[in-house]
DODREN-650690 format. One record per residue (C-alpha): x, y negated, z; residue in one letter; chain. Coordinates in nm, 2 decimals. Example, Ala and Ser with C-alpha at 12.3 -4.5 7.8 and 13.67 -1.06 7.14 Angstrom:
<torgus>
+--------+--------+--------+--------+-------+
|     px |     py |     pz | gudren | timar |
+--------+--------+--------+--------+-------+
|   1.23 |   0.45 |   0.78 |      a |     A |
|   1.37 |   0.11 |   0.71 |      s |     A |
+--------+--------+--------+--------+-------+
</torgus>
This chain:
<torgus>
+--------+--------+--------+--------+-------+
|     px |     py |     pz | gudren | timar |
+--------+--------+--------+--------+-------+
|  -1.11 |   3.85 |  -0.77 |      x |     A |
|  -0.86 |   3.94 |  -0.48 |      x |     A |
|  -0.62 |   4.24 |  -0.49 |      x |     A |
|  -0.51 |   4.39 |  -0.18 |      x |     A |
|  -0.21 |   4.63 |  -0.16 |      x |     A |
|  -0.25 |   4.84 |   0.16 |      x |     A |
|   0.13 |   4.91 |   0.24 |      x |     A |
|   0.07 |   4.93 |   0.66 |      x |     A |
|   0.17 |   5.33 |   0.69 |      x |     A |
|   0.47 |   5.44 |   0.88 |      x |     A |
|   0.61 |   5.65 |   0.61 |      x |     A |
|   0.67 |   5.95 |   0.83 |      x |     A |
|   0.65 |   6.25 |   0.60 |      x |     A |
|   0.98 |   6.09 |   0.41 |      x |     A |
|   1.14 |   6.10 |   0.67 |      x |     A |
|   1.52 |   5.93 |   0.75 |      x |     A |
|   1.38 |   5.72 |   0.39 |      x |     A |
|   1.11 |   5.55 |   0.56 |      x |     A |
|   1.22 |   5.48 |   0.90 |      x |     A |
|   1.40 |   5.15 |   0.80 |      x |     A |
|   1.23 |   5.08 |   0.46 |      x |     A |
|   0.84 |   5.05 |   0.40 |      x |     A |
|   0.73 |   5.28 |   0.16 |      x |     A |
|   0.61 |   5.03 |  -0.10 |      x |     A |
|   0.98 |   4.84 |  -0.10 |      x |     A |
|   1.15 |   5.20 |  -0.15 |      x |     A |
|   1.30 |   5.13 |  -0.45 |      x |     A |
|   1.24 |   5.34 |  -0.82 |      x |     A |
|   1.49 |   5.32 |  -1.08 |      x |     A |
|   1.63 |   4.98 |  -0.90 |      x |     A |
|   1.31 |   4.81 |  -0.86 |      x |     A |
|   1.08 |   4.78 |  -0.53 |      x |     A |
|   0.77 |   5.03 |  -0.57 |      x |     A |
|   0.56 |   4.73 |  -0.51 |      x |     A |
|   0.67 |   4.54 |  -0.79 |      x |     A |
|   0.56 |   4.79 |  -1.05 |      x |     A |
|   0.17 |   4.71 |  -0.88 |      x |     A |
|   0.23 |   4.34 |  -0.95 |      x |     A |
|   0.33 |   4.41 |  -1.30 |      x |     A |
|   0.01 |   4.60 |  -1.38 |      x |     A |
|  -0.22 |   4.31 |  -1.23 |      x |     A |
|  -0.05 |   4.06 |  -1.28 |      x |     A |
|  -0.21 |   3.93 |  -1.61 |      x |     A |
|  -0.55 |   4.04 |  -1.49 |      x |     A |
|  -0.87 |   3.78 |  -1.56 |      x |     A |
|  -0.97 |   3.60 |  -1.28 |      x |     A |
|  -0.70 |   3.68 |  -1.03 |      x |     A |
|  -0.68 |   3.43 |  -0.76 |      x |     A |
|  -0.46 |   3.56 |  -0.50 |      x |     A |
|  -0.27 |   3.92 |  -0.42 |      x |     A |
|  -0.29 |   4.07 |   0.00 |      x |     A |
|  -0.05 |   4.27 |   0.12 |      x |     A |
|  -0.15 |   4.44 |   0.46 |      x |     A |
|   0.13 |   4.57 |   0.67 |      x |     A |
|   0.20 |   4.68 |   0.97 |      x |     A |
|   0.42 |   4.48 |   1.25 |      x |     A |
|   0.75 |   4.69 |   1.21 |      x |     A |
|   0.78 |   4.58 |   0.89 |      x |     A |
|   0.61 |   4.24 |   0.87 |      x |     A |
|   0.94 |   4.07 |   0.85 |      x |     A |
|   1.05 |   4.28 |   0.52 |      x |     A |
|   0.80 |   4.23 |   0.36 |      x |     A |
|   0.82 |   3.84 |   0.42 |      x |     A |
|   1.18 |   3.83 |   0.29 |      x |     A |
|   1.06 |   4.06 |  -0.01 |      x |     A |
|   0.79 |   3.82 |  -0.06 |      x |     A |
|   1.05 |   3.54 |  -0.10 |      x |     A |
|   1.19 |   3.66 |  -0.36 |      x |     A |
|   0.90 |   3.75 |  -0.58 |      x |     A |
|   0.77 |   3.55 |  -0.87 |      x |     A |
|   0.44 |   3.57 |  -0.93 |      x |     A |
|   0.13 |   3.37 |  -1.09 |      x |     A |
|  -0.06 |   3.37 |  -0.80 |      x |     A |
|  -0.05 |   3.30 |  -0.46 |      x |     A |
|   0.09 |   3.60 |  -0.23 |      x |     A |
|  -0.02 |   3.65 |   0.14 |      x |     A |
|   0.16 |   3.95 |   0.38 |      x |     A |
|  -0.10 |   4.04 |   0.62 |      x |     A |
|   0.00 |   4.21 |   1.00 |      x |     A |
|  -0.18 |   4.45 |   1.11 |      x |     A |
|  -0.02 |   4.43 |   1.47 |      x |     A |
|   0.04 |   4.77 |   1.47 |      x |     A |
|   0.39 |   4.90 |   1.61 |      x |     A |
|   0.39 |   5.29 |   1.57 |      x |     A |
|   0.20 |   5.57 |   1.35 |      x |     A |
|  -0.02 |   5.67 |   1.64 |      x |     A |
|  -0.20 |   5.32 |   1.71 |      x |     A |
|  -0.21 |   5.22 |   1.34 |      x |     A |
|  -0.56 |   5.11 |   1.17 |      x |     A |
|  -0.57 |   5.39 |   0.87 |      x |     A |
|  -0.65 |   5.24 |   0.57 |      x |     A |
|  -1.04 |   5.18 |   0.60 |      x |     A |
|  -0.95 |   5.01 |   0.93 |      x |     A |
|  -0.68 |   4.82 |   0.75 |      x |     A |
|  -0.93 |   4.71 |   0.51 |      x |     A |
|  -1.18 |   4.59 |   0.77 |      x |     A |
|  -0.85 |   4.42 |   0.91 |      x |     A |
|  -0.80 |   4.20 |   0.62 |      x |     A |
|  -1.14 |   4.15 |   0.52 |      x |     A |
|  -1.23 |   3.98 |   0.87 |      x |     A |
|  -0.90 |   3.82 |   0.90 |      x |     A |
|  -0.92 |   3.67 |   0.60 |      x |     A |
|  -1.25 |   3.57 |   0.57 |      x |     A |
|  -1.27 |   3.78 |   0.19 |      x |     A |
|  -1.51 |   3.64 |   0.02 |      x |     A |
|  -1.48 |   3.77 |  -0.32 |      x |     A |
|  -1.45 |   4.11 |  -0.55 |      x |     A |
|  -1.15 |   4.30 |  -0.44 |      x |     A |
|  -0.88 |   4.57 |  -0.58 |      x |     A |
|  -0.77 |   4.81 |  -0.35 |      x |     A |
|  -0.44 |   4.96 |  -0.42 |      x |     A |
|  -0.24 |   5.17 |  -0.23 |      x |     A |
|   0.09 |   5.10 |  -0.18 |      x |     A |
|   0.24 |   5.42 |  -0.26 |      x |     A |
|   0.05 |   5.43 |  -0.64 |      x |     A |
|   0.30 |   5.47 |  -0.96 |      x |     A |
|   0.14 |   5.48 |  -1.29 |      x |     A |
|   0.18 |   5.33 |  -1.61 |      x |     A |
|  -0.19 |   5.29 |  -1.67 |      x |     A |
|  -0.38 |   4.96 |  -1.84 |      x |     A |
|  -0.55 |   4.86 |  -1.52 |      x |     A |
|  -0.74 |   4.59 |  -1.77 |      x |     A |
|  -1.00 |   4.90 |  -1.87 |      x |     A |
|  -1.09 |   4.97 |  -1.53 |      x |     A |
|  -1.14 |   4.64 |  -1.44 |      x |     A |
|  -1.37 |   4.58 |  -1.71 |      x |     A |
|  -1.56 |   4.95 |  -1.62 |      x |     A |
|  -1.59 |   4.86 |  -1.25 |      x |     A |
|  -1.72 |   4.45 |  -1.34 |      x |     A |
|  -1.96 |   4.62 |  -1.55 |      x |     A |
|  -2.14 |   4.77 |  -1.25 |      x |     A |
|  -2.13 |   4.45 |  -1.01 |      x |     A |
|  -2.38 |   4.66 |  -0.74 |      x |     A |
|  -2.15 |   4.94 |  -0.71 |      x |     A |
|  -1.80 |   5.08 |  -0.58 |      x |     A |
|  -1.55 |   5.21 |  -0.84 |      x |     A |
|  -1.24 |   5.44 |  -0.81 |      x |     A |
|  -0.99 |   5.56 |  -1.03 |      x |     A |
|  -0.97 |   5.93 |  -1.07 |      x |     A |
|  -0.68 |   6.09 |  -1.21 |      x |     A |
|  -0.67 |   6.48 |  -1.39 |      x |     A |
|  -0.37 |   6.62 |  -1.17 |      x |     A |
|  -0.36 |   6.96 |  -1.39 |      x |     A |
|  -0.30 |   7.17 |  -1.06 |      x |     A |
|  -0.57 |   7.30 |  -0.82 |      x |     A |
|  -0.33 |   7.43 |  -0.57 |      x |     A |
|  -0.21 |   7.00 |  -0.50 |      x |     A |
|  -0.56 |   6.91 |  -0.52 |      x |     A |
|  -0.62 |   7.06 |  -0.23 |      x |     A |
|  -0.43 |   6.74 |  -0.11 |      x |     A |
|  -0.64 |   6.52 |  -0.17 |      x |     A |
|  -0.98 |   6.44 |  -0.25 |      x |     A |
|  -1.12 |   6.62 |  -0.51 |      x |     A |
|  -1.40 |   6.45 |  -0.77 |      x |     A |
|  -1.69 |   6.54 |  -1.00 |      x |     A |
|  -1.80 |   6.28 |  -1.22 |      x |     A |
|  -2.15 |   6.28 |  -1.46 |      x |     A |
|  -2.10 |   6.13 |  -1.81 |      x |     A |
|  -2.16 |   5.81 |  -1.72 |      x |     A |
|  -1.90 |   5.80 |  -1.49 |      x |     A |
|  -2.12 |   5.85 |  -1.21 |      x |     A |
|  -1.94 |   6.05 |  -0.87 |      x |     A |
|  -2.22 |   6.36 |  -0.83 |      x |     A |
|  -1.97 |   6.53 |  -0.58 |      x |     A |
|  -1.68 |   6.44 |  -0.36 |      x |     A |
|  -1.48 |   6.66 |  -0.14 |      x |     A |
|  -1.20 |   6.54 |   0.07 |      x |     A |
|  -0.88 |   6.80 |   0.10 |      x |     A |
|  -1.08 |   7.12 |   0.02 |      x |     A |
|  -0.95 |   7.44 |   0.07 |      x |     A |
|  -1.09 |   7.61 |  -0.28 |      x |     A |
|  -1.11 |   7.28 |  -0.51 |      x |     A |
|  -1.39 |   7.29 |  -0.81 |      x |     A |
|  -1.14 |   7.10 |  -1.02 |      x |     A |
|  -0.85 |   6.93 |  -1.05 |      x |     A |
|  -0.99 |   6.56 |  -1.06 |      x |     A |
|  -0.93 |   6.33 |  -0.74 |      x |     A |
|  -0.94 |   6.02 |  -0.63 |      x |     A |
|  -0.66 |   5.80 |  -0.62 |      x |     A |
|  -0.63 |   5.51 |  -0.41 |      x |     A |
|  -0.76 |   5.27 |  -0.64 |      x |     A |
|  -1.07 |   5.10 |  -0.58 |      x |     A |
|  -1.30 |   4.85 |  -0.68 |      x |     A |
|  -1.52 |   4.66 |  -0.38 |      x |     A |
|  -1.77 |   4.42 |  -0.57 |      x |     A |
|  -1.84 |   4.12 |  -0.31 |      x |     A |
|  -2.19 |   4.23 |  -0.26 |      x |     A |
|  -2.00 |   4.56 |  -0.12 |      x |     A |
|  -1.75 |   4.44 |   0.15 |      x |     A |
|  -2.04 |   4.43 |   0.40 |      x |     A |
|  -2.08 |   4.88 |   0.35 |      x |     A |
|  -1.72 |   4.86 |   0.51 |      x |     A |
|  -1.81 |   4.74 |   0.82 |      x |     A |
|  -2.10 |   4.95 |   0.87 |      x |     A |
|  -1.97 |   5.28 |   0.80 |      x |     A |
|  -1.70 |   5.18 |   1.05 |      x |     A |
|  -1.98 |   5.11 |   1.32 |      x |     A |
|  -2.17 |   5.43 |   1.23 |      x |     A |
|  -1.86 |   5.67 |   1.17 |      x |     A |
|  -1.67 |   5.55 |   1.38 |      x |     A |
|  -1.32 |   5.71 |   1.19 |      x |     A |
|  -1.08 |   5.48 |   1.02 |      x |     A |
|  -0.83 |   5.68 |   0.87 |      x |     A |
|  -0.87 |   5.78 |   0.48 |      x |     A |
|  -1.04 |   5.58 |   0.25 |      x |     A |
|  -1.15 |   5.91 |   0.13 |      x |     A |
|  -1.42 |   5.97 |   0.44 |      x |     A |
|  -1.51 |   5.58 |   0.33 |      x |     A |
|  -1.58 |   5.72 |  -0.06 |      x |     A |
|  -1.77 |   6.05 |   0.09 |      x |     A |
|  -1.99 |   5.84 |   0.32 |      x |     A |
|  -2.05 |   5.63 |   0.03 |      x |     A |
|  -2.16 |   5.80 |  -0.26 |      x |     A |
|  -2.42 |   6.01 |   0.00 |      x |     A |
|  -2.57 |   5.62 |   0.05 |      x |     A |
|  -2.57 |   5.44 |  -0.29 |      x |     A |
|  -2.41 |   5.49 |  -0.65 |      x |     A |
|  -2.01 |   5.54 |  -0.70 |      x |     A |
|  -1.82 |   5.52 |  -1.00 |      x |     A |
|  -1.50 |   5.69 |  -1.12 |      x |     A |
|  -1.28 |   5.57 |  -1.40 |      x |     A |
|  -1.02 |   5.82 |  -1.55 |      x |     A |
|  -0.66 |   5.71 |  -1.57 |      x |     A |
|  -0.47 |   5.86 |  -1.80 |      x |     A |
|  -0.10 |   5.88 |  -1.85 |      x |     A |
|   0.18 |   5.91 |  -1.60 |      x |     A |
|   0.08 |   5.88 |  -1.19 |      x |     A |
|   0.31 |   5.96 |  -0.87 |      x |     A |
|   0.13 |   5.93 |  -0.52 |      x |     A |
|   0.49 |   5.84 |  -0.34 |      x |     A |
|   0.34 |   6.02 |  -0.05 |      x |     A |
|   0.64 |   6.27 |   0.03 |      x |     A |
|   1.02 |   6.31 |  -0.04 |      x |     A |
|   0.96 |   6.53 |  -0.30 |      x |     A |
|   0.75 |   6.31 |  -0.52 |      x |     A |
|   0.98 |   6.05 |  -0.46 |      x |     A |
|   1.27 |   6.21 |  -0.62 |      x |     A |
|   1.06 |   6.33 |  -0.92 |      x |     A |
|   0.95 |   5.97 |  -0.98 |      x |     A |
|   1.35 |   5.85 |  -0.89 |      x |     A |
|   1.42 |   6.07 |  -1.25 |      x |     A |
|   1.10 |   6.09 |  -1.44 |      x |     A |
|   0.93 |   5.75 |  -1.42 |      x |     A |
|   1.00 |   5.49 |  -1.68 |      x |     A |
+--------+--------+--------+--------+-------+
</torgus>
């Protein structure tokens, strides 16, 4: 198993915070964003190597950052070759990116970048191995329907099974959504390519999740506990005091 840690936006909506510093090497309570990802897979059975997709703007930091990391298994920093927001790949695209680059070849955790939580990822892991034909996410309860509307919102049968997935509604059915946590068996890497080729849209992995579950069984797995999407200044702050 491969993780990959998508960390190629621009971090434009925090503004003067993420024009020098990549959002995943912002640091929370002293310590890069990104390292709190490696501590929660780090122990994980069967690991073999970690990604880390980025764009070409910050390439070079996350090469020194990668320097100074310790980790059990190997690390590779991935370029995207993208220079500003409006030419990047969006994080399907990224994905594609690293899976043909790389030649992937193998069952792969997708993490994005800007994830806090304090979650036992060894339970999803084990959920999402269980089910080695289909795509798992993790869902998260984010007890407000007003900031679901945000992001993509979830319904999920009691086996786990996503019955309905809406991306950014404007009247959400729940609170539930996705988080950008998945699970991509290796019999499933190949689904990437095609919805790129018959959708032809690259931005949220959320479209890629949508498209999916209307084609073949999905899977969400509810984390529980503490979760900041470091997507805006305002959660950033709140994490800065709150996480532990």
């Amino acid at each position: 198993m491969k993780t990959l840690i998508l960390a190629a936006g621009y971090g434009t909506r925090l503004r003067a915070l993420g024009e020098n510093t990549p959002k995943p090497l912002l640091p929370i309570n002293g310590k890069p964003l990104i390292n709190y990802t490696l501590d929660k897979i780090k122990d994980l059975n069967g690991l073999n190597e970690v990604l880390v997709v980025t764009n070409n703007k910050f390439y070079s930091h996350f090469c020194d950052w990668k320097d100074q990391v310790s980790f059990p298994c190997p690390i590779t920093i991935v370029n995207d070759g993208t220079e500003t927001p409006e030419d990047r790949l969006g994080s399907i695209g990224d994905i594609d990116f690293v899976l043909q680059k790389e030649k992937v070849d193998d069952d792969l955790l997708v993490v994005g970048g800007d994830n806090l939580f304090d979650y036992n990822v060894n339970e999803y892991i084990m959920f999402s191995q269980d089910k080695p034909q289909s795509v798992s996410m993790g869902v998260y309860d984010i007890g407000n329907l007003e900031e679901a509307k945000l992001f993509g919102v979830v319904a999920l049968d009691d086996k786990g099974k996503v019955i309905s997935f809406e991306e950014k509604p404007s009247q959400p059915k729940s609170s539930l959504i996705a988080m950008c946590f998945y699970y991509l068996p290796q019999k499933t890497l190949s689904l990437v390519t095609s919805y790129l080729q018959e959708v032809k849209k690259s931005d949220t992995a959320g479209d890629y999740i949508r498209w999916l579950h209307q084609k073949s069984e999905v899977y969400g797995f509810p984390f529980i506990g503490t979760w900041y999407d470091i997507g805006s200044i305002e959660a950033y702050h709140e994490a800065q005091k709150k996480f532990k």
